[in-house]
mmJSON file of the N, C-alpha and C atoms, coordinates in Angstrom:
{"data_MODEL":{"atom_site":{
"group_PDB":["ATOM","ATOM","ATOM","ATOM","ATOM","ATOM","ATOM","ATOM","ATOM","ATOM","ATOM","ATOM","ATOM","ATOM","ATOM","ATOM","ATOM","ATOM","ATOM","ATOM","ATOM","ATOM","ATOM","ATOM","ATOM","ATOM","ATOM","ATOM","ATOM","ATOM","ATOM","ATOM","ATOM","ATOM","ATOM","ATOM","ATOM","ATOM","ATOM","ATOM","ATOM","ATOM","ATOM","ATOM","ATOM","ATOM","ATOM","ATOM","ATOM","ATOM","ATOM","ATOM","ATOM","ATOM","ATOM","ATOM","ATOM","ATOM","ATOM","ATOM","ATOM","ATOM","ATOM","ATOM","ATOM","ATOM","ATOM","ATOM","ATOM","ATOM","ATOM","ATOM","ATOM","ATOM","ATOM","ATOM","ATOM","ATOM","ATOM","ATOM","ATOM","ATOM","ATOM","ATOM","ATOM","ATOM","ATOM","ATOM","ATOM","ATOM","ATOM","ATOM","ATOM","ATOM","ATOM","ATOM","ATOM","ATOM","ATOM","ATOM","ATOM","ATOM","ATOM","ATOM","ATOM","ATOM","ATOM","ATOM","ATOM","ATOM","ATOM","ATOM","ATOM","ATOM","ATOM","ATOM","ATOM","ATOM","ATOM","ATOM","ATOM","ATOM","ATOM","ATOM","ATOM","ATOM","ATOM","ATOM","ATOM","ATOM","ATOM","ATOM","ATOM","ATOM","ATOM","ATOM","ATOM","ATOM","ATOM","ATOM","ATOM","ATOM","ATOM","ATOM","ATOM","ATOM","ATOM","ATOM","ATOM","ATOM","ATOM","ATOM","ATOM","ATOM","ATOM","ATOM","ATOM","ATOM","ATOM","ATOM","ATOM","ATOM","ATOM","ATOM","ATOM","ATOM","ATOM","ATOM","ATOM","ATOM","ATOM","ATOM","ATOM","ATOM","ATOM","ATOM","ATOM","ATOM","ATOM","ATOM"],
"id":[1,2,3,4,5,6,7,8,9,10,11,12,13,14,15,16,17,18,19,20,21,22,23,24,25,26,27,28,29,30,31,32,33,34,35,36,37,38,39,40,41,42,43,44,45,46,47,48,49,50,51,52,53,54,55,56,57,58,59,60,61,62,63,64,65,66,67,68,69,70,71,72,73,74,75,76,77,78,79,80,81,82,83,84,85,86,87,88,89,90,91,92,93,94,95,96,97,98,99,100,101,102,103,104,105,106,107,108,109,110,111,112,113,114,115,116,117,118,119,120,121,122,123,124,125,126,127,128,129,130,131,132,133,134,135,136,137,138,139,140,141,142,143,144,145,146,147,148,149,150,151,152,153,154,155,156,157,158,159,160,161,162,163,164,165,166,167,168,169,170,171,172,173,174,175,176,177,178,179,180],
"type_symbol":["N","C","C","N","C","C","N","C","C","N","C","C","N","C","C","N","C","C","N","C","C","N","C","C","N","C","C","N","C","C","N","C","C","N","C","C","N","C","C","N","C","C","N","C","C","N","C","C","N","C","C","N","C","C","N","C","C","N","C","C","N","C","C","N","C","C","N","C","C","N","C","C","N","C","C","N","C","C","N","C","C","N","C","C","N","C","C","N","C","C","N","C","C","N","C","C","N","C","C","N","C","C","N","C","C","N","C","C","N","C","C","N","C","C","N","C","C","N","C","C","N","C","C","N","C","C","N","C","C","N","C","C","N","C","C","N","C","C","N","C","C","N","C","C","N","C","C","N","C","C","N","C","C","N","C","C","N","C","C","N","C","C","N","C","C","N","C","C","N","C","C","N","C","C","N","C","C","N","C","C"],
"label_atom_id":["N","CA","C","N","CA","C","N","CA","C","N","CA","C","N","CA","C","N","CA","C","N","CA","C","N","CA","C","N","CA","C","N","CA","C","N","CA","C","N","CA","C","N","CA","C","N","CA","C","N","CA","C","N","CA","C","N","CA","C","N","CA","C","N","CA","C","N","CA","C","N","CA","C","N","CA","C","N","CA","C","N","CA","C","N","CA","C","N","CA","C","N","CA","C","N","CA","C","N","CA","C","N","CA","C","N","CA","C","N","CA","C","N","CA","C","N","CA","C","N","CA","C","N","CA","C","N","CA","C","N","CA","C","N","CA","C","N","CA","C","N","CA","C","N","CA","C","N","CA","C","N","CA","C","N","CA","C","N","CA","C","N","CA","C","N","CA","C","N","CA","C","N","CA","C","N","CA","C","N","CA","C","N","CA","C","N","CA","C","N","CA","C","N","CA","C","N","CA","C","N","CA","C","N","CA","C","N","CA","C"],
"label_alt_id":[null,null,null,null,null,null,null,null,null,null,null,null,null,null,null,null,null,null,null,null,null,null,null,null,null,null,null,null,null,null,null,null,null,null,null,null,null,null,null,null,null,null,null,null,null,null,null,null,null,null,null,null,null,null,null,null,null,null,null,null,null,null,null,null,null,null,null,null,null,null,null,null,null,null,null,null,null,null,null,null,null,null,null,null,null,null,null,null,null,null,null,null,null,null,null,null,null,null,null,null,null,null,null,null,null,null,null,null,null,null,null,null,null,null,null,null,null,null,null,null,null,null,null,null,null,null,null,null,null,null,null,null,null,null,null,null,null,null,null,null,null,null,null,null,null,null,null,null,null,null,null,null,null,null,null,null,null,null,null,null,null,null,null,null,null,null,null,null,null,null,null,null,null,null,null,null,null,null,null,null],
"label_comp_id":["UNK","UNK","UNK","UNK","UNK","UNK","UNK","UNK","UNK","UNK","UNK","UNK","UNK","UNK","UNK","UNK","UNK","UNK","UNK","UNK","UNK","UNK","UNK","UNK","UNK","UNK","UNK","UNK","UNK","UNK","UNK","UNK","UNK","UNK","UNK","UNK","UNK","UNK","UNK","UNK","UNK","UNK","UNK","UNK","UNK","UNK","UNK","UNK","UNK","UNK","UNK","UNK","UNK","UNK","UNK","UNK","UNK","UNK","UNK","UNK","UNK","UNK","UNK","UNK","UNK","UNK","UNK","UNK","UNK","UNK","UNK","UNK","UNK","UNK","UNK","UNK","UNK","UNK","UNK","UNK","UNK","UNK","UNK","UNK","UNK","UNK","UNK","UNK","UNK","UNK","UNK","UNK","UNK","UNK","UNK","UNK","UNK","UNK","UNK","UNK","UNK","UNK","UNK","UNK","UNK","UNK","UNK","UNK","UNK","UNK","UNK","UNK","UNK","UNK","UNK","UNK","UNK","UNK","UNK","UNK","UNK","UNK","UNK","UNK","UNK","UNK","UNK","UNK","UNK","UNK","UNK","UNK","UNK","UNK","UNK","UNK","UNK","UNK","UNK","UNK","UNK","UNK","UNK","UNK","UNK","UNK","UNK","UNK","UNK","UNK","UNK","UNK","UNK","UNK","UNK","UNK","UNK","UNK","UNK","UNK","UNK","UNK","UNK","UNK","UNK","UNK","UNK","UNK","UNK","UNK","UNK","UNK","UNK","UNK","UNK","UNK","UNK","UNK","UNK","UNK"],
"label_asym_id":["A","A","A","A","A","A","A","A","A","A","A","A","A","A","A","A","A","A","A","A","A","A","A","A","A","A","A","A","A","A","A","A","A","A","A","A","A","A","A","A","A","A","A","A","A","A","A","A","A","A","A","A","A","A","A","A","A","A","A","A","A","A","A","A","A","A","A","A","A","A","A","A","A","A","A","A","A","A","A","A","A","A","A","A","A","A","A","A","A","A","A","A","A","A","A","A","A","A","A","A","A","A","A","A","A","A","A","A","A","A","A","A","A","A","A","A","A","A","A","A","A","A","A","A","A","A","A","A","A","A","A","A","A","A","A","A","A","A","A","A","A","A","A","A","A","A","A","A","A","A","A","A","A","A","A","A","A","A","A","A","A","A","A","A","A","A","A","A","A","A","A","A","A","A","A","A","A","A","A","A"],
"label_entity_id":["1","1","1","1","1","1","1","1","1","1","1","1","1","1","1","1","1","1","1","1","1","1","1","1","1","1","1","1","1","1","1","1","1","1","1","1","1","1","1","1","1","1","1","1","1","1","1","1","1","1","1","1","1","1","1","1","1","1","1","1","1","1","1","1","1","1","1","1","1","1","1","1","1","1","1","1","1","1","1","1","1","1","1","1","1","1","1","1","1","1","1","1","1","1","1","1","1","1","1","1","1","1","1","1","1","1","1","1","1","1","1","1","1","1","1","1","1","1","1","1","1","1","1","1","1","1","1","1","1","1","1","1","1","1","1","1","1","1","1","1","1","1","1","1","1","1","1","1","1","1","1","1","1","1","1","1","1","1","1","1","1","1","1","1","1","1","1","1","1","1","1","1","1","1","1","1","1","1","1","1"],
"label_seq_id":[1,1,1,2,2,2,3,3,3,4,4,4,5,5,5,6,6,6,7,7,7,8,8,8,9,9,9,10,10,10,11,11,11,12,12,12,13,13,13,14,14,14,15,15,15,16,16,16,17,17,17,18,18,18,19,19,19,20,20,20,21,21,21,22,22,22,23,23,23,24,24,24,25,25,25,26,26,26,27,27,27,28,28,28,29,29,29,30,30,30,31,31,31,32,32,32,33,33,33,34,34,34,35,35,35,36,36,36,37,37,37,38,38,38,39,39,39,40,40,40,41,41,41,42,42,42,43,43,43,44,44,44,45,45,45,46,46,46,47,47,47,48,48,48,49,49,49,50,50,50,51,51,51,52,52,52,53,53,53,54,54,54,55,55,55,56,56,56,57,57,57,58,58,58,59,59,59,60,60,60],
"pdbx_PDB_ins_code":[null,null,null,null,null,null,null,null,null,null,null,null,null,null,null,null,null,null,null,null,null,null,null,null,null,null,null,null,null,null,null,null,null,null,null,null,null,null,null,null,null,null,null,null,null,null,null,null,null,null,null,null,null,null,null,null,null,null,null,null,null,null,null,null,null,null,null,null,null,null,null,null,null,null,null,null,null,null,null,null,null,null,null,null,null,null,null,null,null,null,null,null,null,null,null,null,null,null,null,null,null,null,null,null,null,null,null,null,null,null,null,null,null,null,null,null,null,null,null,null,null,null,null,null,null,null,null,null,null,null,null,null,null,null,null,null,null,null,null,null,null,null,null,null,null,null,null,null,null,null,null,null,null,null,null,null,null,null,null,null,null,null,null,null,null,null,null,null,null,null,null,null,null,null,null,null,null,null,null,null],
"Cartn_x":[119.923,119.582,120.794,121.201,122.599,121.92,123.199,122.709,122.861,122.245,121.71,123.131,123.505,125.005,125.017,125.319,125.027,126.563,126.625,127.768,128.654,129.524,130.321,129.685,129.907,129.548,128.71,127.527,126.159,125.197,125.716,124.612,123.246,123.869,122.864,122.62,121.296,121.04,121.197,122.133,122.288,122.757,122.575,123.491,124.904,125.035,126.463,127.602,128.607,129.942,130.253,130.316,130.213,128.892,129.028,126.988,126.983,126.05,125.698,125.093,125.034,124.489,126.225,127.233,128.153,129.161,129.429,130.399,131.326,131.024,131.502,132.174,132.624,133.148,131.704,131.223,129.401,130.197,129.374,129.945,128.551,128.864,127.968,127.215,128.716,128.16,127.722,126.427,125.715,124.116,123.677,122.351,121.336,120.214,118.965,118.937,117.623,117.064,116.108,116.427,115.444,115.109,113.906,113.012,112.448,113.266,112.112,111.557,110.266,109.484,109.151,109.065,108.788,109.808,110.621,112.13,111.46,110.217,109.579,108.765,108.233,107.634,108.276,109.233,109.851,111.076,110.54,111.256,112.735,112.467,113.823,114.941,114.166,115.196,115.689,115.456,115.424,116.689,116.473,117.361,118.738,118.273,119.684,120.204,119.606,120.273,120.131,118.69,119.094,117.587,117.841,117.091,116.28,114.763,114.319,115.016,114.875,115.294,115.5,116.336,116.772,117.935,118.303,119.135,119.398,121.353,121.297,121.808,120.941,120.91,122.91,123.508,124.679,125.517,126.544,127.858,128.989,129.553,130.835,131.761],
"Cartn_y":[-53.31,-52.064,-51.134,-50.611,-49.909,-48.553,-47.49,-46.231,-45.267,-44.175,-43.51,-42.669,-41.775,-40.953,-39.991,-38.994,-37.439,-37.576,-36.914,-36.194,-35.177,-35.372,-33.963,-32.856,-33.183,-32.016,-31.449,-31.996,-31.763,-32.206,-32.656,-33.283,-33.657,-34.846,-35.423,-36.404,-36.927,-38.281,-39.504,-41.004,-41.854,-42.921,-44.314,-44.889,-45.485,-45.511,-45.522,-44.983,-45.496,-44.648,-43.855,-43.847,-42.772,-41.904,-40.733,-40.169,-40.617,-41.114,-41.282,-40.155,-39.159,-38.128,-37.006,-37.035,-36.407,-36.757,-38.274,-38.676,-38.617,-37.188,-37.341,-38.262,-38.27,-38.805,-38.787,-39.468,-39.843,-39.692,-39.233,-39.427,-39.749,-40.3,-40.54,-39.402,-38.336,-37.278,-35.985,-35.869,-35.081,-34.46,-33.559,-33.413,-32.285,-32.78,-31.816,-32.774,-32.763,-33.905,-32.799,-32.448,-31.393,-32.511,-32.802,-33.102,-32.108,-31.739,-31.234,-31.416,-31.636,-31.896,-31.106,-30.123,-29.007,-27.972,-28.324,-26.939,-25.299,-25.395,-23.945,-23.369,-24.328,-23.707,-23.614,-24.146,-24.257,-23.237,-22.406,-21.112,-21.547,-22.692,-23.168,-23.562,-24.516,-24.762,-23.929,-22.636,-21.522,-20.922,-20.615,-20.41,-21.338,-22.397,-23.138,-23.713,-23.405,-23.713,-25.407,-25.941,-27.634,-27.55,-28.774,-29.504,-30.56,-30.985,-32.196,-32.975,-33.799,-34.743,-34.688,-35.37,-35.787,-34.942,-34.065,-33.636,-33.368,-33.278,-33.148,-31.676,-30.856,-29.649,-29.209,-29.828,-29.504,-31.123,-31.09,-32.075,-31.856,-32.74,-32.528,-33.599],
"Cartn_z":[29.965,29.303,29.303,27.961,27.909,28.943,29.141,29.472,28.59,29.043,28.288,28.275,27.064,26.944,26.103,26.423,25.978,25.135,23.828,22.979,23.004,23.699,23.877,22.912,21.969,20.746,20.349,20.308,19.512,20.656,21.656,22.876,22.831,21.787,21.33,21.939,22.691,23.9,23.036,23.604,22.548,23.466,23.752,23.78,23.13,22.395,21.51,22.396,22.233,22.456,21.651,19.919,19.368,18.683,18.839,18.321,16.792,16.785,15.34,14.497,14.856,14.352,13.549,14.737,14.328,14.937,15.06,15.187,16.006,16.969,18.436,19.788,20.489,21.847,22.618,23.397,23.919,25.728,26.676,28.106,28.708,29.756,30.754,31.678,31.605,32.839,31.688,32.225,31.719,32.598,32.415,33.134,32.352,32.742,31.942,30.727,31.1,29.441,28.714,27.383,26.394,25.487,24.55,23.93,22.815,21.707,21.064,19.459,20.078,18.59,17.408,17.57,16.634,16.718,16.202,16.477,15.934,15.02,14.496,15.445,16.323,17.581,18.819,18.86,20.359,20.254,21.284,21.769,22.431,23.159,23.927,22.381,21.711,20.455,19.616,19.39,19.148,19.951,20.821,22.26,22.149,21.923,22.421,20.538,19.509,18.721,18.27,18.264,18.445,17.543,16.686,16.144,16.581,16.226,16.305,17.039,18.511,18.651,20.294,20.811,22.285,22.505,23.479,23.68,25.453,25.646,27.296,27.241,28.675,28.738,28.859,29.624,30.133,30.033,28.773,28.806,29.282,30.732,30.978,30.452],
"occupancy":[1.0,1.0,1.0,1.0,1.0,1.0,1.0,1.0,1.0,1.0,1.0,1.0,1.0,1.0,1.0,1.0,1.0,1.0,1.0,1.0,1.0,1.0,1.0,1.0,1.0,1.0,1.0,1.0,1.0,1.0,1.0,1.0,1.0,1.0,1.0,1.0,1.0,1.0,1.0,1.0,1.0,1.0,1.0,1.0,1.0,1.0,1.0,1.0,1.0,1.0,1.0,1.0,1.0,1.0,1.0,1.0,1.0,1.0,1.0,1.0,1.0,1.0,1.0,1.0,1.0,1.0,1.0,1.0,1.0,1.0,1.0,1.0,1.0,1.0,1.0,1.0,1.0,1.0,1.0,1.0,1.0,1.0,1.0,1.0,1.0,1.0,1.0,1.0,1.0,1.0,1.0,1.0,1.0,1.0,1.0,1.0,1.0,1.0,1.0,1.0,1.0,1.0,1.0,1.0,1.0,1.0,1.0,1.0,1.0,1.0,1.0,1.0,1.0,1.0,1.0,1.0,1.0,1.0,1.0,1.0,1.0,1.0,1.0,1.0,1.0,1.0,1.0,1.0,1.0,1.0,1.0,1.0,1.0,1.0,1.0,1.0,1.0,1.0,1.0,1.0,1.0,1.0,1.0,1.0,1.0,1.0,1.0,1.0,1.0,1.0,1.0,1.0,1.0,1.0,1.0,1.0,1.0,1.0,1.0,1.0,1.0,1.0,1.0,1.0,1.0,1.0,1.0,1.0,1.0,1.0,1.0,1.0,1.0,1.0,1.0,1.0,1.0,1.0,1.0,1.0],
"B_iso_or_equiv":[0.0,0.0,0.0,0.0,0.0,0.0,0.0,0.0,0.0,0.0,0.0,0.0,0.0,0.0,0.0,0.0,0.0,0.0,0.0,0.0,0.0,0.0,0.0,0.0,0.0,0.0,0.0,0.0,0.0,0.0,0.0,0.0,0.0,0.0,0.0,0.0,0.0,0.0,0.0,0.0,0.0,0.0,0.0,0.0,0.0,0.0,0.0,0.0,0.0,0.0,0.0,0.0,0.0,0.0,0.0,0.0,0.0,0.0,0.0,0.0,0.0,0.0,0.0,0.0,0.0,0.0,0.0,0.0,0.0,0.0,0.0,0.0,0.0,0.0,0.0,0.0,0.0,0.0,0.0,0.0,0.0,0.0,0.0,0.0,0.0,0.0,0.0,0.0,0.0,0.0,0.0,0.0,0.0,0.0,0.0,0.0,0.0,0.0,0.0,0.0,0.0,0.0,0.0,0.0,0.0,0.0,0.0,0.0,0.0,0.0,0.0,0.0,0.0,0.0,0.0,0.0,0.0,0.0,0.0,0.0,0.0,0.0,0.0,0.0,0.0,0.0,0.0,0.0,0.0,0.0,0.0,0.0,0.0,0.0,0.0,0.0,0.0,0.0,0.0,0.0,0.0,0.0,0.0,0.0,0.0,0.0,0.0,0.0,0.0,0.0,0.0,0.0,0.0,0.0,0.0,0.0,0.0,0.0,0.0,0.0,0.0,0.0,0.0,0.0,0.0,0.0,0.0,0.0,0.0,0.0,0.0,0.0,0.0,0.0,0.0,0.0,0.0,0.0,0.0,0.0],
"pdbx_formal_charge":[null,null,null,null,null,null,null,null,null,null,null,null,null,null,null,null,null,null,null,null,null,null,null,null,null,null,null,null,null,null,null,null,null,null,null,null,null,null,null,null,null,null,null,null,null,null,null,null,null,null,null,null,null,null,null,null,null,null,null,null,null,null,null,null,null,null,null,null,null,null,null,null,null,null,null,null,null,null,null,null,null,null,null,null,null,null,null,null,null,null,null,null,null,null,null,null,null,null,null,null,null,null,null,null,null,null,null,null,null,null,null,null,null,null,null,null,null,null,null,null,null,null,null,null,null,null,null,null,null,null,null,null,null,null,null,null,null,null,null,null,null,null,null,null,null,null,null,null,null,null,null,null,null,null,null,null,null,null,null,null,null,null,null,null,null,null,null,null,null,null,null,null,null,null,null,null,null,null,null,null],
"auth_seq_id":[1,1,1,2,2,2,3,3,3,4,4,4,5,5,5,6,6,6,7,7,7,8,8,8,9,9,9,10,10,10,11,11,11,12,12,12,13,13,13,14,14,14,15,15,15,16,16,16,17,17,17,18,18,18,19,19,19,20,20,20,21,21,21,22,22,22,23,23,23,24,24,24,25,25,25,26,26,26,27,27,27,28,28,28,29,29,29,30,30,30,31,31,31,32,32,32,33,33,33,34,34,34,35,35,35,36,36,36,37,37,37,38,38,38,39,39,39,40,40,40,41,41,41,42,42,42,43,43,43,44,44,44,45,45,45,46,46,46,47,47,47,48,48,48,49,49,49,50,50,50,51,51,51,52,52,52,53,53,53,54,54,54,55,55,55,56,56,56,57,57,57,58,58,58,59,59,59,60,60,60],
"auth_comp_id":["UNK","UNK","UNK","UNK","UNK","UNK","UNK","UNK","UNK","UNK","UNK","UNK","UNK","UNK","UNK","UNK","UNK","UNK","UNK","UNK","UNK","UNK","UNK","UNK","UNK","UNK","UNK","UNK","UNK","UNK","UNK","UNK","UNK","UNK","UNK","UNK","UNK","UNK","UNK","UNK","UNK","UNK","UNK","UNK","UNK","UNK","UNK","UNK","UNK","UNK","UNK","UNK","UNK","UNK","UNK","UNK","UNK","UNK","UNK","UNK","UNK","UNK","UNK","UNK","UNK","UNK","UNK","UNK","UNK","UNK","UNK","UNK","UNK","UNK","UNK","UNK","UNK","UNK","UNK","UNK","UNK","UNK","UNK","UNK","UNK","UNK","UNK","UNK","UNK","UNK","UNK","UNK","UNK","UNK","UNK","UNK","UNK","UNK","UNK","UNK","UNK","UNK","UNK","UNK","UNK","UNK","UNK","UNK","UNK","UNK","UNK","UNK","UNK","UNK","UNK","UNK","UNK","UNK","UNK","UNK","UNK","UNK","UNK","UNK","UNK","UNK","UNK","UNK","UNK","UNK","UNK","UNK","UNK","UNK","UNK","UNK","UNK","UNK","UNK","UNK","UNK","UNK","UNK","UNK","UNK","UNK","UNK","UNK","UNK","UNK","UNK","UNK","UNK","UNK","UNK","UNK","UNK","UNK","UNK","UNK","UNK","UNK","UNK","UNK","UNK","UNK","UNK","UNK","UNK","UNK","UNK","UNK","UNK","UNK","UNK","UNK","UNK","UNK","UNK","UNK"],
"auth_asym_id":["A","A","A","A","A","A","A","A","A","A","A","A","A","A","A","A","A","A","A","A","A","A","A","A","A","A","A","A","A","A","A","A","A","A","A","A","A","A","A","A","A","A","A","A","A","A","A","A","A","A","A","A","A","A","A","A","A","A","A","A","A","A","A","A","A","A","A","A","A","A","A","A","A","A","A","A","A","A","A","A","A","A","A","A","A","A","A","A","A","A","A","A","A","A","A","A","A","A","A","A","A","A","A","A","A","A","A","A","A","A","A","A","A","A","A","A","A","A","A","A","A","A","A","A","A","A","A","A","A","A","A","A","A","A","A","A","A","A","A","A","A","A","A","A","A","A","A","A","A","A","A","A","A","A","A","A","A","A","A","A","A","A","A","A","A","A","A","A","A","A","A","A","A","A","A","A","A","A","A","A"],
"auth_atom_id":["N","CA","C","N","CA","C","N","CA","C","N","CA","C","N","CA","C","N","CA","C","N","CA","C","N","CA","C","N","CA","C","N","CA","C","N","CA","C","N","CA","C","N","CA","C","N","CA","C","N","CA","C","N","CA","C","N","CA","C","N","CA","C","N","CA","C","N","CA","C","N","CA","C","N","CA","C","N","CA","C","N","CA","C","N","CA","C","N","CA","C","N","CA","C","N","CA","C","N","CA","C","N","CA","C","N","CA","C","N","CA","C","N","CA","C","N","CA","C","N","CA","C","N","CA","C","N","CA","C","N","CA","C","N","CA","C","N","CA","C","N","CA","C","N","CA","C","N","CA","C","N","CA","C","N","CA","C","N","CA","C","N","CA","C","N","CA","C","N","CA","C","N","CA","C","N","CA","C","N","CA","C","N","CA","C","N","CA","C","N","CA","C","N","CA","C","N","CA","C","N","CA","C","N","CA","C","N","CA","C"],
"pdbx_PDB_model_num":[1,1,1,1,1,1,1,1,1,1,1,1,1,1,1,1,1,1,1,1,1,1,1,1,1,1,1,1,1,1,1,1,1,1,1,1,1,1,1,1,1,1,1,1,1,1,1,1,1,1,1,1,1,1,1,1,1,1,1,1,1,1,1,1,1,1,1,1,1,1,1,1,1,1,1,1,1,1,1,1,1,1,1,1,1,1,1,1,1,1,1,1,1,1,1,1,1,1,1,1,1,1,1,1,1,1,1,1,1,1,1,1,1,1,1,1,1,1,1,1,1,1,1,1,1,1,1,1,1,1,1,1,1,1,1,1,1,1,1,1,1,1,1,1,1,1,1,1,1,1,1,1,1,1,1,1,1,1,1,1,1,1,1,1,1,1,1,1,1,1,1,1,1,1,1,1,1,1,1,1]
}}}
């Protein structure tokens, strides 16, 4: 099972080395897993600026 790898850029959750979303550099070290399904209701996505989808709270 690959691991799981957050996007420098867009910190978007992925295994890939590069994000397929925006083409980014992908790292291992990362922490906080966000989830969100409804970006029109979710106050956090709102907050942090993120769309639909898997995202890590903090990329180093």
């Amino acid at each position: 099972m690959k691991e799981l790898r957050a996007c420098k850029k867009c910190r978007r959750i992925t295994t890939e080395l590069r994000c397929p979303y925006c083409g980014g550099e992908t790292t291992l070290e990362w922490h906080g897993y966000v989830f969100i399904v409804n970006k029109e209701l979710s106050q956090i996505a709102k907050e942090m600026n993120l769309e639909n989808g898997e995202f890590a709270i903090r990329v180093r």
